[in-house]
C-alpha positions in Angstrom: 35.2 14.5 49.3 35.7 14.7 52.8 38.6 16.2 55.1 38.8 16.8 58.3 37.3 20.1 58.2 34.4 19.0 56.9 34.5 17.5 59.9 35.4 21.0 62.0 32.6 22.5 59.5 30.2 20.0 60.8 30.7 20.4 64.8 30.4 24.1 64.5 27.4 24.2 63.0 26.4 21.6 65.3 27.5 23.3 68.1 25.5 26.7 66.8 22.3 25.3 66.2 22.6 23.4 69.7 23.5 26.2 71.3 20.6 28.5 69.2 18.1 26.3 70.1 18.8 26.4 73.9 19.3 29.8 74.4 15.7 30.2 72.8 14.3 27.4 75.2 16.2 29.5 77.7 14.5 32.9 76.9 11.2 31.4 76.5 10.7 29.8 79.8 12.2 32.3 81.7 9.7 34.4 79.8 7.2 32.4 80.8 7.7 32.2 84.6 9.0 35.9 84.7 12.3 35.4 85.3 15.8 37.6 84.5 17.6 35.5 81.6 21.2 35.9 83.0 19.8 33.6 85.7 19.1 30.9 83.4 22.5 31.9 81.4 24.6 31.2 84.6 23.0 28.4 85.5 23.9 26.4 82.5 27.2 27.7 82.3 27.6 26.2 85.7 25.8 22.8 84.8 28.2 22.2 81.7 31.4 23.1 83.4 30.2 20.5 86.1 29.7 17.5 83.6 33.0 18.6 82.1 34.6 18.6 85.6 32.9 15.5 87.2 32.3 13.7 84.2 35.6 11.5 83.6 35.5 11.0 87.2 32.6 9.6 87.3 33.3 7.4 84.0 36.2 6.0 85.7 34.8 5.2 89.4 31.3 3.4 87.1 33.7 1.3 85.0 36.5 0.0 87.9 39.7 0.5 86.1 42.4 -0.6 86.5 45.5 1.7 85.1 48.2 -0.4 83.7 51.7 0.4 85.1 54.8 0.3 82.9 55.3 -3.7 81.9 51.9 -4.7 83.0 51.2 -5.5 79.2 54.2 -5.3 77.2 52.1 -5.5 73.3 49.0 -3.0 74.0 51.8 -0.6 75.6 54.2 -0.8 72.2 50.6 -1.5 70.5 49.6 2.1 71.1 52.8 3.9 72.1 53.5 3.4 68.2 50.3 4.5 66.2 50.2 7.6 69.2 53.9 8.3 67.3 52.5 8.3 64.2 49.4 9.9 65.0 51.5 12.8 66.4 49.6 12.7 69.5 51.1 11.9 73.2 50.2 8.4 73.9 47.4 8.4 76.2 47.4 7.0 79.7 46.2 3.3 79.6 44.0 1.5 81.4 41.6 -2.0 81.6 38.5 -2.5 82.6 36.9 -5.8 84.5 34.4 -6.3 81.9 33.9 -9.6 79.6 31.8 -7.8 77.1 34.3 -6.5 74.0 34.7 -3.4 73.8 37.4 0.1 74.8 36.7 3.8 75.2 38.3 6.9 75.6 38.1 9.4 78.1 39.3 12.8 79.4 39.3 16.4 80.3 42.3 17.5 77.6 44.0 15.2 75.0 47.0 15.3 77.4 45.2 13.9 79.8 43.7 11.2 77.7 43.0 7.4 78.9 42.6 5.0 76.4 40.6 2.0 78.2 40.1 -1.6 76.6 37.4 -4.3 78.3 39.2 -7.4 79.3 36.9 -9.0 76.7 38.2 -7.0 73.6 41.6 -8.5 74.4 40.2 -12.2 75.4 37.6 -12.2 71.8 39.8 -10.3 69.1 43.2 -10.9 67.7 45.8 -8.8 68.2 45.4 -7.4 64.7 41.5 -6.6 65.5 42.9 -4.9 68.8 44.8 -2.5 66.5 41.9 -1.9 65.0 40.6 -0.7 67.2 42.8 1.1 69.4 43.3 3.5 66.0 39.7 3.9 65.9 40.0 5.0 69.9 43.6 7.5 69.0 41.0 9.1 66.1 38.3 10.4 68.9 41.6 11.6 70.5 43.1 13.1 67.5 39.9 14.8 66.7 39.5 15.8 70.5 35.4 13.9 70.1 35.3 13.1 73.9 35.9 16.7 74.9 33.1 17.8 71.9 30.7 15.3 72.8 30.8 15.6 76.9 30.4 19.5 76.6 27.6 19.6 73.9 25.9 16.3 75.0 25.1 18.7 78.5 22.4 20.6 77.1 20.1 18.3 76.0 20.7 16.2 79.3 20.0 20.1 81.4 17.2 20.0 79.2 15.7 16.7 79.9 16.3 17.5 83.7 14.3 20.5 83.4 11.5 18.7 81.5 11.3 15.9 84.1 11.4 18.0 86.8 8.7 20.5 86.0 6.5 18.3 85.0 7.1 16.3 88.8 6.0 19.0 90.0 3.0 20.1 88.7 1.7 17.1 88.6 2.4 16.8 92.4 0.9 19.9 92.9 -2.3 19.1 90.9 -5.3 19.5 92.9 -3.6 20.6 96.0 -5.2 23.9 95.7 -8.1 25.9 94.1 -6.2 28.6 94.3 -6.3 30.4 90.8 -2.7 31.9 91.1 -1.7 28.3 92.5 -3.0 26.9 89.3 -1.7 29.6 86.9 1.5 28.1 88.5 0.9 24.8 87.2 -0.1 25.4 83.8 3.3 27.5 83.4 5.0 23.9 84.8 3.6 22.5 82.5 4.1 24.8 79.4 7.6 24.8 80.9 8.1 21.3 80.7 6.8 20.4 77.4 9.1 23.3 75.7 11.7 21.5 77.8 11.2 17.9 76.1 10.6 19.7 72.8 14.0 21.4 73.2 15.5 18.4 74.8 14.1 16.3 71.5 15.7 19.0 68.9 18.9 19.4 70.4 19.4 15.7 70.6 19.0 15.1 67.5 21.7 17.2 66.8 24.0 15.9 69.0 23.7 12.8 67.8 24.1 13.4 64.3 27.3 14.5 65.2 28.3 12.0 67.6 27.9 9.5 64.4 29.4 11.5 62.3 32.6 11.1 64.6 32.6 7.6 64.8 32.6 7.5 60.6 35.8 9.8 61.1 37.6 8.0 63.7 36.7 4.5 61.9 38.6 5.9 58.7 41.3 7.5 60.6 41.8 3.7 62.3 42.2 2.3 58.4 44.9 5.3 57.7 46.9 5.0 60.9 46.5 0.8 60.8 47.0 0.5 57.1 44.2 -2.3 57.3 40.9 -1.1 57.5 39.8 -5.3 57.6 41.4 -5.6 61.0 38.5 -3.0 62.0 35.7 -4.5 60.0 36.5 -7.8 61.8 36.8 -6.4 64.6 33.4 -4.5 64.9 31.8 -7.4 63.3 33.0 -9.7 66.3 32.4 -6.8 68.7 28.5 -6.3 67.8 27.7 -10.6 68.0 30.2 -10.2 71.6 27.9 -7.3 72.8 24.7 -8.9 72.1 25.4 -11.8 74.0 26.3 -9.8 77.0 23.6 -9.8 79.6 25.5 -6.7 81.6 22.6 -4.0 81.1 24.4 -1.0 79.1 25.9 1.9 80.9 25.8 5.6 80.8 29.2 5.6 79.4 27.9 3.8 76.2 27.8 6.7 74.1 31.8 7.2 74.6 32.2 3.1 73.4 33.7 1.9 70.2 30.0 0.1 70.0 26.7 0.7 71.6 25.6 -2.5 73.9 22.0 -1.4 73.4 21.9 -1.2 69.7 24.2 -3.9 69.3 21.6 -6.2 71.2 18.8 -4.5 68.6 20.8 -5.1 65.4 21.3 -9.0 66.6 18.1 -9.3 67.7 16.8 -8.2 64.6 19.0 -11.0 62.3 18.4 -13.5 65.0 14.7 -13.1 64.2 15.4 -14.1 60.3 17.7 -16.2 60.8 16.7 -18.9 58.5 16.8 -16.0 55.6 20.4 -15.1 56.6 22.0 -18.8 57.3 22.7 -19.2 53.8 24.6 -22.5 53.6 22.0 -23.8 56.2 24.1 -24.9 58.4 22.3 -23.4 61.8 25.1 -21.1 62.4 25.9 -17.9 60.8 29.1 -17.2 60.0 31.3 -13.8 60.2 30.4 -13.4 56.5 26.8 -14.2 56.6 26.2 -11.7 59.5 28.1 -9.6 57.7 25.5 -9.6 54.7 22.6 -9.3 57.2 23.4 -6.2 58.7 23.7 -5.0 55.6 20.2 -6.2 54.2 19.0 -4.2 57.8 20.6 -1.9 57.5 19.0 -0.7 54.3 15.1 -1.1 56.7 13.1 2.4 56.6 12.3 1.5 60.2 15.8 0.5 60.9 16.6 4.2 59.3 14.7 6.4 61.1 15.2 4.3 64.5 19.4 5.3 64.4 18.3 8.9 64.2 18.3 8.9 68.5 21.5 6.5 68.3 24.8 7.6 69.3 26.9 5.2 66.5 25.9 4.6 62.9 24.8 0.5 62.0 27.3 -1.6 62.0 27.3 -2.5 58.7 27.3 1.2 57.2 31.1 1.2 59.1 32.0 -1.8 57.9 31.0 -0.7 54.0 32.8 2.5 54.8 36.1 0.6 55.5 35.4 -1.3 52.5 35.4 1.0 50.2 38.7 2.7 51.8 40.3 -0.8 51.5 39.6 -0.7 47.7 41.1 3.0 47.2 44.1 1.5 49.0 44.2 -1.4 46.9 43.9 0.7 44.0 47.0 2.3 44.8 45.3 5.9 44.6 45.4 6.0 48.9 47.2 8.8 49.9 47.1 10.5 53.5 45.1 14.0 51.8 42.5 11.2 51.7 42.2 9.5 55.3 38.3 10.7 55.0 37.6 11.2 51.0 34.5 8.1 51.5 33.0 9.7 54.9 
């Protein structure tokens, strides 16, 4: 049985065995090219408190929002002001962003300073009970403060890959320039440098993104407790996934912070698209909500499909939408109770 700290227990030891496996990426290549370790120490210290820093910033100038004044729209302010209340959080500043793909985020430094962003598309595609959906789902990541986790731990893979690219730029640049034997002891230490780089970069990711799904399971079940309808969500990411794969707007570098992932949305339609025939049970040449439904869950279950989420910042689509199932059951059952919010996580 879940709770949320399970949840707590989980970023910790995340967080540790990020953080373990950087500092000894750290010690080894300063090892290697003979270098004091409080350098290295500083330095990403100083890389992470950037991305913290700059990082909303940048998420707001990439996406062109718009911030919604008071009476700009009267339903998505009451909308939110009103599951904040009950979430016992302050409602987060609002905001819209140009975009006809479906989808909303959250972003921030501090949960006070918290804004909750929906794509014009969410609000043109999905009912207004879907739209609840999901703005729960987006006052969970707030409630469990997962944009503050995920922007400070998600840095040191990124210093690492940084490190591994540009190592290995520059031996390669400096391959042959010289026969000098020091010259070319040089390079062999870029290089060593840079494949313990991608290796740590590889590792730590992992990690990160275990945890970054993880989240989303959590925020998905705190949208059911805080709605009261965990099928407005499963709609809702149902239409969501078919809306993103249809979009021919190439994904950002914000899609780790969206409700859905545009890239693996695109994957997981492709995928169905491809056995379509198998899937379009009434053979009618369209599938319905409920036939896609059933075939994200028959991929869902692929070995290939399994080992390919491993690198992917949100679980399948259909694993959420089974989670929400089984929470609208409980609830049905009458056996629901708030100690419970993330008992099926």
């Amino acid at each position: 049985m879940a709770r949320l700290g399970q949840l707590r227990l989980a970023m910790g030891t995340s967080i540790f065995l990020v953080a373990f496996i950087f500092a000894a990426f750290l010690a080894l290549i300063m090892y290697i090219v003979d270098l004091s370790l409080i350098y290295a120490v500083i330095g990403t210290v100083l890389f992470v408190l950037l991305q913290y820093l700059i990082g909303p910033s940048i998420v707001a100038v990439s996406s062109r929002l718009q911030y919604l004044k008071p009476g700009d729209n009267p339903w998505l302010e009451t909308t939110v002001k009103e599951l904040s209340e009950k979430s016992g959080i302050k409602m987060p500043r609002l905001a819209i962003a140009p975009d006809n793909s479906p989808n909303a985020f959250v972003f921030g430094r501090t949960a006070n300073s918290a804004t909750l962003t929906v794509h014009e598309g969410l609000l043109k595609s999905l009912k207004e009970d879907e739209v609840r959906g999901v703005i729960g789902h987006e006052l969970g990541h707030i409630k469990h403060k997962d944009y503050i986790v995920m922007t400070l731990l998600s840095a040191l893979p990124l210093l690492a890959y940084i490190i591994a690219r540009g190592t290995w730029q520059i031996a390669w640049f400096a391959r042959g320039s010289s026969r000098d034997k020091n010259e070319g002891s040089m390079r062999a230490a870029l290089f060593a440098v840079g494949a313990i780089s991608y290796a740590a970069y590889i590792i730590s990711l992992l990690f990160v993104m275990r945890l970054s799904r993880l989240r989303e399971h959590y925020a998905d079940a705190y949208s059911a407790y805080v709605t009261g309808s965990p099928r407005n969500l499963e709609s809702a990411l149902t239409k969501i996934t078919y809306g993103l794969s249809l979009s021919s707007k190439p994904p950002s570098g914000a899609r780790a912070l969206y409700i859905a992932d545009p890239a693996m949305a695109k994957q997981e339609i492709a995928e169905i698209v491809e056995k379509k025939d198998e899937y379009d049970l009434d053979h009618n040449g369209v599938l319905d909500e409920r036939e896609l439904e059933l075939a994200m869950e028959n991929e869902a279950k692929s070995t290939w499909h399994k080992i390919n989420t491993w690198f992917s910042t949100h679980p399948p689509t259909f694993r959420r939408i089974l989670l929400l199932r089984e929470i609208e059951e409980e609830m049905q059952s009458g056996k629901y109770a708030s100690d419970r919010i993330y008992a099926k996580v």
